[in-house]
Backbone as JSON, one array per atom type, in Angstrom:
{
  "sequence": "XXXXXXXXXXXXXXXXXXXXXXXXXXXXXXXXXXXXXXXXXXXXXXXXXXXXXXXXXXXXXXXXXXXXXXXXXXXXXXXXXXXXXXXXXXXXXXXXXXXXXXXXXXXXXXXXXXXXXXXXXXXXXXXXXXXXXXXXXXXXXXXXXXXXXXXXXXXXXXXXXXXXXXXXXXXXXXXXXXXXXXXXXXXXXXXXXXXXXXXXXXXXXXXXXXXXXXXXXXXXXXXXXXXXXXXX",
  "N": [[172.08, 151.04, -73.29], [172.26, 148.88, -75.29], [172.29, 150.96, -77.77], [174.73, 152.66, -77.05], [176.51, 150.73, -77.56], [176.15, 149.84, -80.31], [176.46, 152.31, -81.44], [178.97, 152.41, -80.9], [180.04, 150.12, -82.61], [179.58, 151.04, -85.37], [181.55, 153.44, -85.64], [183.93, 151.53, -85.4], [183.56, 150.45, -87.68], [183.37, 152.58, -89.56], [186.02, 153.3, -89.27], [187.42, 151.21, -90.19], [187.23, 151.29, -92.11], [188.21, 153.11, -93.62], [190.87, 153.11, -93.2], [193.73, 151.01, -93.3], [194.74, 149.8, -91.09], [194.69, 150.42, -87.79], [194.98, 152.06, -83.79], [193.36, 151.91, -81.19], [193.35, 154.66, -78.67], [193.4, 155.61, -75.23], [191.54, 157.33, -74.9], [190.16, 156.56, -76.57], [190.56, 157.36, -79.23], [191.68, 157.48, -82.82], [194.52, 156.1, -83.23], [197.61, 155.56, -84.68], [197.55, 155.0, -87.28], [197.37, 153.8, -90.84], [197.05, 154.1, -93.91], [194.9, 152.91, -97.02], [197.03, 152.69, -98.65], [199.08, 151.9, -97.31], [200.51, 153.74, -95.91], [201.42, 155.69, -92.82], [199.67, 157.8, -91.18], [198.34, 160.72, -89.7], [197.9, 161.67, -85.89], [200.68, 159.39, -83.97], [201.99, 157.17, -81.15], [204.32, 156.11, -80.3], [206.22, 153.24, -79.01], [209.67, 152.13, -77.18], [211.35, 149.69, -76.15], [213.69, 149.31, -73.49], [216.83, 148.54, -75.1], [219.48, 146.43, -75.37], [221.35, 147.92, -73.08], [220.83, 150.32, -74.13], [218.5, 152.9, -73.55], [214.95, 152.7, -73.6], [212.25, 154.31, -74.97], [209.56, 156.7, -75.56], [208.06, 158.07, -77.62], [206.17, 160.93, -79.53], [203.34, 162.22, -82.24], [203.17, 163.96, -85.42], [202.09, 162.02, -88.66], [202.16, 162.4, -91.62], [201.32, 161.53, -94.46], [203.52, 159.2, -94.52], [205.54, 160.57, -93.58], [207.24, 162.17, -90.83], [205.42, 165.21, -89.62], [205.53, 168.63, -88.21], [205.6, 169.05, -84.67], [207.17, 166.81, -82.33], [207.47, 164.86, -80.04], [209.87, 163.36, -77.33], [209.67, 161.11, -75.02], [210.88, 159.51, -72.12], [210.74, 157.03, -70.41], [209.84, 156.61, -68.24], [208.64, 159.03, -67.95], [209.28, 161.39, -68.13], [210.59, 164.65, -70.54], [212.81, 164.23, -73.08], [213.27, 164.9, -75.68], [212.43, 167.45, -77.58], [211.42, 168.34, -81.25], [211.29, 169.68, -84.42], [209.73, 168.86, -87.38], [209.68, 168.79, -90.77], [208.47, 167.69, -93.48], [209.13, 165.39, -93.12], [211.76, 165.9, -91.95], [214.24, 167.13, -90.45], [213.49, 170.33, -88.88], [213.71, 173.28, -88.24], [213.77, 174.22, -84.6], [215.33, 172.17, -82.44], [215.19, 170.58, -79.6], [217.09, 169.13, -76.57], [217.28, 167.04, -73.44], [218.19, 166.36, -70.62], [217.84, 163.18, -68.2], [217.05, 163.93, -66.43], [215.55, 165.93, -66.61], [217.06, 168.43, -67.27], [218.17, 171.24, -69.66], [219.78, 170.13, -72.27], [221.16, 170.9, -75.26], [220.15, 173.05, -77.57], [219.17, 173.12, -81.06], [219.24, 174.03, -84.6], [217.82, 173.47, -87.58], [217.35, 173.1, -91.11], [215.25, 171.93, -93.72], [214.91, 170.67, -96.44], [212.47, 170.71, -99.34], [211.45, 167.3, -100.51], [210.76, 167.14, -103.22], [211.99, 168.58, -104.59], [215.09, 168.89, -106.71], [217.09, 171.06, -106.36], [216.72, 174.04, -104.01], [216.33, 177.27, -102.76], [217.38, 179.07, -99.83], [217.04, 181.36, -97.72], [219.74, 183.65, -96.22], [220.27, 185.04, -92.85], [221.38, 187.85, -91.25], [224.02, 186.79, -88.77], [223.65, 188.59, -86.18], [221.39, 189.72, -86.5], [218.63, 188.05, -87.07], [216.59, 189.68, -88.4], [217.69, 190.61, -90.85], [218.17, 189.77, -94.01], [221.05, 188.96, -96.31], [221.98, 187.23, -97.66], [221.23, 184.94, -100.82], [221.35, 181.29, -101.09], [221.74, 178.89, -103.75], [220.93, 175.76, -102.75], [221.9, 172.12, -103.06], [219.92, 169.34, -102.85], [220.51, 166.81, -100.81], [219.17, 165.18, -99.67], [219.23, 164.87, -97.16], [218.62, 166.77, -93.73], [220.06, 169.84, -93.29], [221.95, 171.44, -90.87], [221.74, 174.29, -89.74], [221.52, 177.81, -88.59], [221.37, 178.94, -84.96], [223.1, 177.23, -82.38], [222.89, 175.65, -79.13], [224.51, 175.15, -76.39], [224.3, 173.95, -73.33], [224.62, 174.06, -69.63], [223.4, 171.75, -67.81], [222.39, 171.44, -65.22], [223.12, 173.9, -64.14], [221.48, 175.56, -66.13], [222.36, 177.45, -67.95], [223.96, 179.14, -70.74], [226.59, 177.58, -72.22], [228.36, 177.66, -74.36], [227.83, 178.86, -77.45], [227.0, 177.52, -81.05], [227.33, 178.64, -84.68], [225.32, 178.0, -87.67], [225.36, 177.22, -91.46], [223.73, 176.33, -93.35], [225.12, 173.71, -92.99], [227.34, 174.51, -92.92], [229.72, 175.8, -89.95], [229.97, 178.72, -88.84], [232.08, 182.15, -88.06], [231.48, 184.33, -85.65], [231.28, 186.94, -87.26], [230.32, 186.27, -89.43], [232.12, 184.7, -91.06], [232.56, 182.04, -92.98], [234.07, 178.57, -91.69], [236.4, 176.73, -93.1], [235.48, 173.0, -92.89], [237.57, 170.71, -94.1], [240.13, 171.92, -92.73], [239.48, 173.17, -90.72], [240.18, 175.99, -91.11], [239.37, 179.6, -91.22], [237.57, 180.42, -93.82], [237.56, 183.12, -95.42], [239.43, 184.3, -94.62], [241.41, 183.01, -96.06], [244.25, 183.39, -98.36], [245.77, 183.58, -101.3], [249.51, 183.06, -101.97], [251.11, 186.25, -102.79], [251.45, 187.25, -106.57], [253.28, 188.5, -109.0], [253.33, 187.99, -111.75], [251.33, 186.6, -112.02], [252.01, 183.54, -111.96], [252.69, 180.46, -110.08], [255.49, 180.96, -108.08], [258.92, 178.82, -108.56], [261.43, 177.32, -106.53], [265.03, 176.59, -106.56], [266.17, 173.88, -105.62], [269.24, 173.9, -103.67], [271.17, 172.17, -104.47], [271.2, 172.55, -107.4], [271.23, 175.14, -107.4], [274.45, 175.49, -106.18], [275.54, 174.1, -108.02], [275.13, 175.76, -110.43], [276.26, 178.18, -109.98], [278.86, 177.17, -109.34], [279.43, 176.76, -112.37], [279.99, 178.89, -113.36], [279.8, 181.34, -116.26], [281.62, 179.89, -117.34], [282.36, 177.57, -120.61], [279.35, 176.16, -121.71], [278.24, 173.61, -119.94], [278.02, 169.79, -120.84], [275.37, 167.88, -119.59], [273.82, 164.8, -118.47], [270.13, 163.9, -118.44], [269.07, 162.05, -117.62], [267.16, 161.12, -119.55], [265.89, 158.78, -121.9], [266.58, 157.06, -125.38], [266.25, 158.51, -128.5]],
  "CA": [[173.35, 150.32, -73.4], [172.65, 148.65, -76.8], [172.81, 151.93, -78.39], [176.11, 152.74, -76.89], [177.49, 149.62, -78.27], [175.38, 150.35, -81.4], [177.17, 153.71, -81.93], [180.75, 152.01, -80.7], [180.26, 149.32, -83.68], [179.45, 151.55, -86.44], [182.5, 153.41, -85.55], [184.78, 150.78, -85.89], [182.98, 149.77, -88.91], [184.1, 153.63, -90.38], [187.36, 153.73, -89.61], [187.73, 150.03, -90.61], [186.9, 151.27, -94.16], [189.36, 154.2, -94.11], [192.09, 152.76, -92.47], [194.09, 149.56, -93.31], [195.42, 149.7, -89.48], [195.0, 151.74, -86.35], [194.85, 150.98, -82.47], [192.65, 153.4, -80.24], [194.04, 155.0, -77.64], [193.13, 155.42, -73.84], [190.9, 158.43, -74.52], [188.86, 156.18, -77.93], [190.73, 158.54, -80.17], [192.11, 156.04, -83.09], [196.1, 156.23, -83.48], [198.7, 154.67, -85.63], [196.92, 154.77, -88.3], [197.91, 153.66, -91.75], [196.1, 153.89, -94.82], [195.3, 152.03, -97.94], [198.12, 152.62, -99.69], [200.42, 151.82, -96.15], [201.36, 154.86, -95.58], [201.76, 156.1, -91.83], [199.07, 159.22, -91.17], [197.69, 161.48, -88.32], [198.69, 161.2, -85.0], [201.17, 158.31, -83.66], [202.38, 157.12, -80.47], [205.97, 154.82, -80.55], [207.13, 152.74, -77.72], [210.37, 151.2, -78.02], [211.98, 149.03, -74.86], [215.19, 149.46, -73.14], [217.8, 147.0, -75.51], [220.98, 146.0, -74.95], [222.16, 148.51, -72.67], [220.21, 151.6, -74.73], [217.53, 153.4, -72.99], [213.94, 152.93, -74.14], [211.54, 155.76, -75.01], [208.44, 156.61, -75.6], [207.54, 159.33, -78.57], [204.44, 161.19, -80.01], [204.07, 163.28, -82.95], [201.32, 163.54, -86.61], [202.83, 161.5, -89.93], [201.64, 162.96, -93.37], [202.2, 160.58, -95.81], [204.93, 158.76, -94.11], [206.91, 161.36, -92.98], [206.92, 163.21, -89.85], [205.04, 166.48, -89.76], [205.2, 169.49, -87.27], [205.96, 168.97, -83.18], [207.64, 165.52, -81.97], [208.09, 164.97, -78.56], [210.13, 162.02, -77.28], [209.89, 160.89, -74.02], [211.93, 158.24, -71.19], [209.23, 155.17, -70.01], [209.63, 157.29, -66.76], [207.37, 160.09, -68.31], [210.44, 162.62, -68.23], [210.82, 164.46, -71.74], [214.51, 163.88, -73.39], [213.57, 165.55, -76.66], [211.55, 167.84, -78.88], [212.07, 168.16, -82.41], [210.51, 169.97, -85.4], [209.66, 167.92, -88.58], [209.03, 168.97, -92.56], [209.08, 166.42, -95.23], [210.35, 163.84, -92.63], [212.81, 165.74, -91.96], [214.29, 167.86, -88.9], [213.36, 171.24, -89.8], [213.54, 174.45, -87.15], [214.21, 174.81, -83.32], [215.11, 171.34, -82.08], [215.37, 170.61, -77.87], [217.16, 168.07, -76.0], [216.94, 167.53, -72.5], [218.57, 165.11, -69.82], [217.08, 162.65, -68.07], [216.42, 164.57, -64.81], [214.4, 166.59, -67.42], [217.38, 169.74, -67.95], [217.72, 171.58, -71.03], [221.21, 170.13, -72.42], [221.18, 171.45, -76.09], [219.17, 173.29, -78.79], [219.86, 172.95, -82.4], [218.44, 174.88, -85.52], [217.83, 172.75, -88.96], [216.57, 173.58, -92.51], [215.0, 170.83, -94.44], [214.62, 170.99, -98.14], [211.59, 170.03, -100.05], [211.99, 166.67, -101.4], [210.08, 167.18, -104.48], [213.16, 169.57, -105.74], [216.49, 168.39, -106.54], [217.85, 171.79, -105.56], [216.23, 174.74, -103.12], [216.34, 178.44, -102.51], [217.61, 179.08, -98.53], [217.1, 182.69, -97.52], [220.28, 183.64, -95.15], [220.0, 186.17, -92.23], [222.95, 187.75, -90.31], [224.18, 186.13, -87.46], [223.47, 189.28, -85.08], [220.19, 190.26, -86.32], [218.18, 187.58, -87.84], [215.68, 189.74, -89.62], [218.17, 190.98, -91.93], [218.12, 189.17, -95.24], [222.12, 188.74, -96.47], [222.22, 186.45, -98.98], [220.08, 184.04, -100.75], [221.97, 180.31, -101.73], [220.78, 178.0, -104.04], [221.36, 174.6, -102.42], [221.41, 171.32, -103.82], [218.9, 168.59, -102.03], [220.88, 165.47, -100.65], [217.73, 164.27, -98.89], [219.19, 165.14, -95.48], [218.35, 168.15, -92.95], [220.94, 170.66, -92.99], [222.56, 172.15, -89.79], [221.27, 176.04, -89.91], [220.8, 178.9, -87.29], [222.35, 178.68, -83.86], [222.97, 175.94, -81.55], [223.48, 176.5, -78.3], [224.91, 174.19, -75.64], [223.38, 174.19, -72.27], [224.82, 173.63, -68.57], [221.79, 171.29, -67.4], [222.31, 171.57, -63.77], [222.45, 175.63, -64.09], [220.79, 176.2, -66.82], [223.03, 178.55, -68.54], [224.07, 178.4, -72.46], [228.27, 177.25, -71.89], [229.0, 177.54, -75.82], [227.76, 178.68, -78.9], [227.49, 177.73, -82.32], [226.18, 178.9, -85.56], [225.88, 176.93, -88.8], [224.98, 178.16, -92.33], [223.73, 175.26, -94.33], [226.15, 172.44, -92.52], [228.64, 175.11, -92.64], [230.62, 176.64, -88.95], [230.52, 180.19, -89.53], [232.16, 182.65, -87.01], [230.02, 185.33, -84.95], [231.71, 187.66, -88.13], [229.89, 185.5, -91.19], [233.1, 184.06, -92.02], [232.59, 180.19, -93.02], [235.1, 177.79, -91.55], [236.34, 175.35, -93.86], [235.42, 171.9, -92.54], [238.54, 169.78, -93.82], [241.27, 172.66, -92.29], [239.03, 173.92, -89.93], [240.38, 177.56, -91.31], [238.2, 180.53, -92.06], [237.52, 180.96, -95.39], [237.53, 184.34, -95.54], [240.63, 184.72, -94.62], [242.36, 182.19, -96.98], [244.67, 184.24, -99.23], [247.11, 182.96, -101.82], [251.08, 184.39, -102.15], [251.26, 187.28, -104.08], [252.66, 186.73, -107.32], [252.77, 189.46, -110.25], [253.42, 187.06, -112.62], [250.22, 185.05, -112.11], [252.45, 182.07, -112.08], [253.45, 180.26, -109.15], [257.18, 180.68, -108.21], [259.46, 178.39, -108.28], [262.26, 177.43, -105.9], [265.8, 175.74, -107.47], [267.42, 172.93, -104.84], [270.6, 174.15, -102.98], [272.38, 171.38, -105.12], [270.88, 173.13, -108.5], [272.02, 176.82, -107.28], [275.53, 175.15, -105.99], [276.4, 173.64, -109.71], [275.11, 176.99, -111.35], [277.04, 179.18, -109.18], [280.5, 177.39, -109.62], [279.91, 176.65, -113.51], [278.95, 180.47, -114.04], [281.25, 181.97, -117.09], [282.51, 178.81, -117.8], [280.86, 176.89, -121.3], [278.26, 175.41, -121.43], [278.7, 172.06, -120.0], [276.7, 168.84, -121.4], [275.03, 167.04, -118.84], [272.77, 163.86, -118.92], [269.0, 164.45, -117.48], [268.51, 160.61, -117.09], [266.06, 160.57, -120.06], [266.15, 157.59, -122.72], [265.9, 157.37, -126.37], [267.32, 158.21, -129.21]],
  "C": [[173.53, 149.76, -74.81], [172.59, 149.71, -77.88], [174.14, 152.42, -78.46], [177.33, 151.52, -77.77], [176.8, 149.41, -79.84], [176.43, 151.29, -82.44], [178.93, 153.03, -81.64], [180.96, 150.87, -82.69], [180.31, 150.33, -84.89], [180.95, 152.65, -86.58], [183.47, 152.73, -85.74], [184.82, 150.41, -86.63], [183.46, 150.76, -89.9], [185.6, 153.53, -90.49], [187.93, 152.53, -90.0], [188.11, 150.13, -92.34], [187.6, 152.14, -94.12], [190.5, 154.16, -94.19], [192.5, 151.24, -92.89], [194.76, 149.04, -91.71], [195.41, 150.37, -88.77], [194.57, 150.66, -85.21], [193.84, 152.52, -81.93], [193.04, 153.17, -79.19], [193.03, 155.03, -76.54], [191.99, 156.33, -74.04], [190.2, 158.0, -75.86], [189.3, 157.01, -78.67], [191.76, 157.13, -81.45], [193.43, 156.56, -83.81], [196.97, 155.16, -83.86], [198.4, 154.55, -86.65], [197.73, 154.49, -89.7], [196.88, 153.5, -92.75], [196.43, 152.89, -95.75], [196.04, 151.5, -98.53], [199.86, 151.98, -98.33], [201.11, 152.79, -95.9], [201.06, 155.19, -93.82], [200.71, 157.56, -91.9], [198.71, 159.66, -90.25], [198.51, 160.88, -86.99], [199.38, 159.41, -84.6], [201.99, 158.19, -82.33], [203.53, 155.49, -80.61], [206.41, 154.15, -79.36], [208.11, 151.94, -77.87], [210.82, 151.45, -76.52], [213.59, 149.16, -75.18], [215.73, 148.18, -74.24], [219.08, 146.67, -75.22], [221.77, 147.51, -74.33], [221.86, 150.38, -73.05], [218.81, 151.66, -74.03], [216.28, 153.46, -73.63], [213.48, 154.33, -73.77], [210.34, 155.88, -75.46], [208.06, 158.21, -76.92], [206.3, 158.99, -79.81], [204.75, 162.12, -81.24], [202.77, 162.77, -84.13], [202.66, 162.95, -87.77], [201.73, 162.26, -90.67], [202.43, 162.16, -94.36], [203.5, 159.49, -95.53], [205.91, 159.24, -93.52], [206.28, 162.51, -91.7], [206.84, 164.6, -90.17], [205.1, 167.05, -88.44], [205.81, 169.07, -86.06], [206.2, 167.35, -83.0], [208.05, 165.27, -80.76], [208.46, 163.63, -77.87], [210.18, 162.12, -75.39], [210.67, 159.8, -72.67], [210.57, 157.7, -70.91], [209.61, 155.7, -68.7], [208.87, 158.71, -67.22], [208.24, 161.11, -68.28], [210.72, 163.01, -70.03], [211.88, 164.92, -71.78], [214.29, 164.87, -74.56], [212.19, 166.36, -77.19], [211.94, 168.44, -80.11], [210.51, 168.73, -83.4], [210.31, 169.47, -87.01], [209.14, 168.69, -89.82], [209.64, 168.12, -93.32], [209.78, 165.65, -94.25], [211.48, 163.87, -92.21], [213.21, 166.77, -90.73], [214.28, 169.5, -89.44], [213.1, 172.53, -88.03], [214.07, 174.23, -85.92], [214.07, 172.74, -83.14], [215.9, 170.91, -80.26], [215.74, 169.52, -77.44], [217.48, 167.93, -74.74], [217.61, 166.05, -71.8], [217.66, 164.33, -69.61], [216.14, 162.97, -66.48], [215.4, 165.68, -65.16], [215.37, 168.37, -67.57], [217.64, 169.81, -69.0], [219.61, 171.05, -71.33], [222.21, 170.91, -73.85], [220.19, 171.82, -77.09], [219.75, 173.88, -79.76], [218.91, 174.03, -83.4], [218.9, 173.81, -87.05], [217.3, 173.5, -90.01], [216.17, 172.44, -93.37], [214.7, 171.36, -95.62], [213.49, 169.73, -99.03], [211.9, 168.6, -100.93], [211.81, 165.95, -102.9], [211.06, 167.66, -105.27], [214.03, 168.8, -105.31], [217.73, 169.91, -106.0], [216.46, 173.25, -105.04], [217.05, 176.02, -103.19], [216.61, 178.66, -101.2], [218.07, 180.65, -98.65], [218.18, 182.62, -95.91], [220.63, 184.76, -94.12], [221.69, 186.22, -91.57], [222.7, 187.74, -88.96], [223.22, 187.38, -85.92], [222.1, 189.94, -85.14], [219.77, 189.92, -87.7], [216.97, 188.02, -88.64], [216.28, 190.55, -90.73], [218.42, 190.05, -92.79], [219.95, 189.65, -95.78], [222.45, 188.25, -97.58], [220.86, 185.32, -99.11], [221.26, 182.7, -101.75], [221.09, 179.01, -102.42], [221.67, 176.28, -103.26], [221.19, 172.79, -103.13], [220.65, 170.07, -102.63], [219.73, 167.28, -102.34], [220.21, 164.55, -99.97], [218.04, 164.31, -97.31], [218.73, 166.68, -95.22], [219.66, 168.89, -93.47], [221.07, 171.65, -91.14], [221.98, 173.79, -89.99], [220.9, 176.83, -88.96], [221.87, 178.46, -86.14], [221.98, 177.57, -82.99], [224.04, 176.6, -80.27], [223.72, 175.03, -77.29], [224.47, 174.88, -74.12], [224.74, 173.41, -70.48], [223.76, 172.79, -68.21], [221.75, 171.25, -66.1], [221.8, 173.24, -63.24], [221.61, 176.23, -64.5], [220.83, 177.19, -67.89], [223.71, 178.33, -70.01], [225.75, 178.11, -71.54], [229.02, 177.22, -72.96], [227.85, 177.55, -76.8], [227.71, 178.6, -79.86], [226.74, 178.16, -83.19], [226.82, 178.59, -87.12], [224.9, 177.94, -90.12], [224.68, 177.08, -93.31], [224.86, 174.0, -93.95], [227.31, 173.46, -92.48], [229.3, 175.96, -90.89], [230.58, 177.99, -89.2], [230.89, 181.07, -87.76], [230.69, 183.91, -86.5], [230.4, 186.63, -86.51], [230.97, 187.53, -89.63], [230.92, 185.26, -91.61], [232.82, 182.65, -91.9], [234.01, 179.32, -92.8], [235.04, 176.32, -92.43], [236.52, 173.8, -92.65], [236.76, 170.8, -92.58], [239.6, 170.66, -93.21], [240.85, 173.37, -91.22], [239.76, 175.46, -89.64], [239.78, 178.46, -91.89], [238.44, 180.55, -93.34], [237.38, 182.37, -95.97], [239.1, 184.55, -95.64], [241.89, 183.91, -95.31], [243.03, 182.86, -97.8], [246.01, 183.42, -99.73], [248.03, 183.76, -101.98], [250.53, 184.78, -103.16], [252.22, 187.33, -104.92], [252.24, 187.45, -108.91], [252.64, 188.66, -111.41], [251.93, 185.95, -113.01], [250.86, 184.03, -112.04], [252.75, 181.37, -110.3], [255.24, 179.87, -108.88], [257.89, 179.43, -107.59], [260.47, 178.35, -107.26], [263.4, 176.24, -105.78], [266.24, 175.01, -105.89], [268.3, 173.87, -104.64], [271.37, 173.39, -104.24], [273.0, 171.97, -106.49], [271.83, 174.64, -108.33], [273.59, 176.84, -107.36], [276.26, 175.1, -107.59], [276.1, 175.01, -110.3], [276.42, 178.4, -110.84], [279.08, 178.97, -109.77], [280.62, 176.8, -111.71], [279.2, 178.26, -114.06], [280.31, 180.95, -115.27], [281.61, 181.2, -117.68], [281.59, 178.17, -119.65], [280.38, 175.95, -121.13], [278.9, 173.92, -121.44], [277.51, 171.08, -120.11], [276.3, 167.79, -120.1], [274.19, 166.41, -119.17], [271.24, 164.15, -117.93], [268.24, 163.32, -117.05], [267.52, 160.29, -118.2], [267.01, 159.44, -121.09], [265.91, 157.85, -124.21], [266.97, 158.21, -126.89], [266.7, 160.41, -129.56]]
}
């Protein structure tokens, strides 16, 4: 027995010295950890209580450095899971799952996160109908959020069945065609086309009132009119 508690001390005595904070879990495994520097590392378990009217939850998942890495799985304080979610750089990155509370599937999303070491990124883009074709490649610029990317699909959660869906291209709408819908007109961009106008210019078009006076002073001479300006 005083070996066991021998070997328990010297343990706590290691990770005392590695760690500026952890708790050990149910199974002696030591979680929450934070290091020297305060950073957030290795696995972590979150519990946050019902508050005003918002549903507590319960989620698991590894930090690196502060920022969520890899698989995230959130759960209801009734052991039912609501979400899973894929993390790079902290940030929502690949296939992400969300799920009622009776535990059906209600929607799944697709993200792209961008390194946040670069101020802008390389994003390789496949076509819609057969994602191992390579299409284009955009350079993007890094606003420190996820981006929207890939398809999202909307879910019946009683049936089970998709009921709508969408597919995004960097935050952009694009149809099942690869045309990008502009966001403030919600009108393809593809199909935007300006009048045709040989001139390159854009044409004008005179008032009724303008055409009226030209029409009945035609032939006649030139008559002097004032144009309202000032000055000498």
């Amino acid at each position: 027995m005083r070996f066991v508690f021998f070997v328990l001390v010297l343990f706590s005595l290691s990770a005392s010295a590695q760690w500026k904070d952890f708790i050990i879990g149910v199974k002696g495994d030591t979680l929450n950890r934070v290091d020297m520097k305060g950073r957030k590392q290795g696995p972590w378990s979150i519990h946050v209580d019902d508050l005003r009217g918002e549903r507590g939850y319960e989620e698991e998942g590894y930090f690196e450095n502060d920022a969520k890495e890899g698989v995230w799985k959130r759960y209801s304080l009734e052991g039912i899971k609501i979400a899973e979610e894929n993390y790079h750089w902290g940030k929502l990155n690949g296939k992400a799952r969300y799920y009622t509370y009776n535990g059906g599937l209600l929607r799944e999303e697709g993200w792209r996160a961008i390194d946040p070491a670069n101020a802008y990124d390389t994003v390789d883009v496949y076509a819609i109908d057969d994602p191992s074709k390579l299409v284009d490649r955009v350079v993007v610029k890094n606003d420190g959020m996820a981006m929207k990317h890939g398809q999202w699909n909307y879910y019946d959660p009683s049936e089970g069945v998709i009921i709508k869906t969408e597919y995004y291209r960097l935050n952009k709408l694009v149809t099942k065609d690869g045309d990008v819908i502009d966001d403030d007109s919600n009108s393809v961009g593809a199909n935007k086309k300006l009048p045709s106008d040989t001139t390159g210019k854009k044409a004008l078009t005179k008032p009724q009132v303008v055409l009226d006076y030209e029409k009945k002073n035609a032939g006649k001479k030139k008559v002097k009119t004032r144009d309202g300006s000032t000055g000498y």
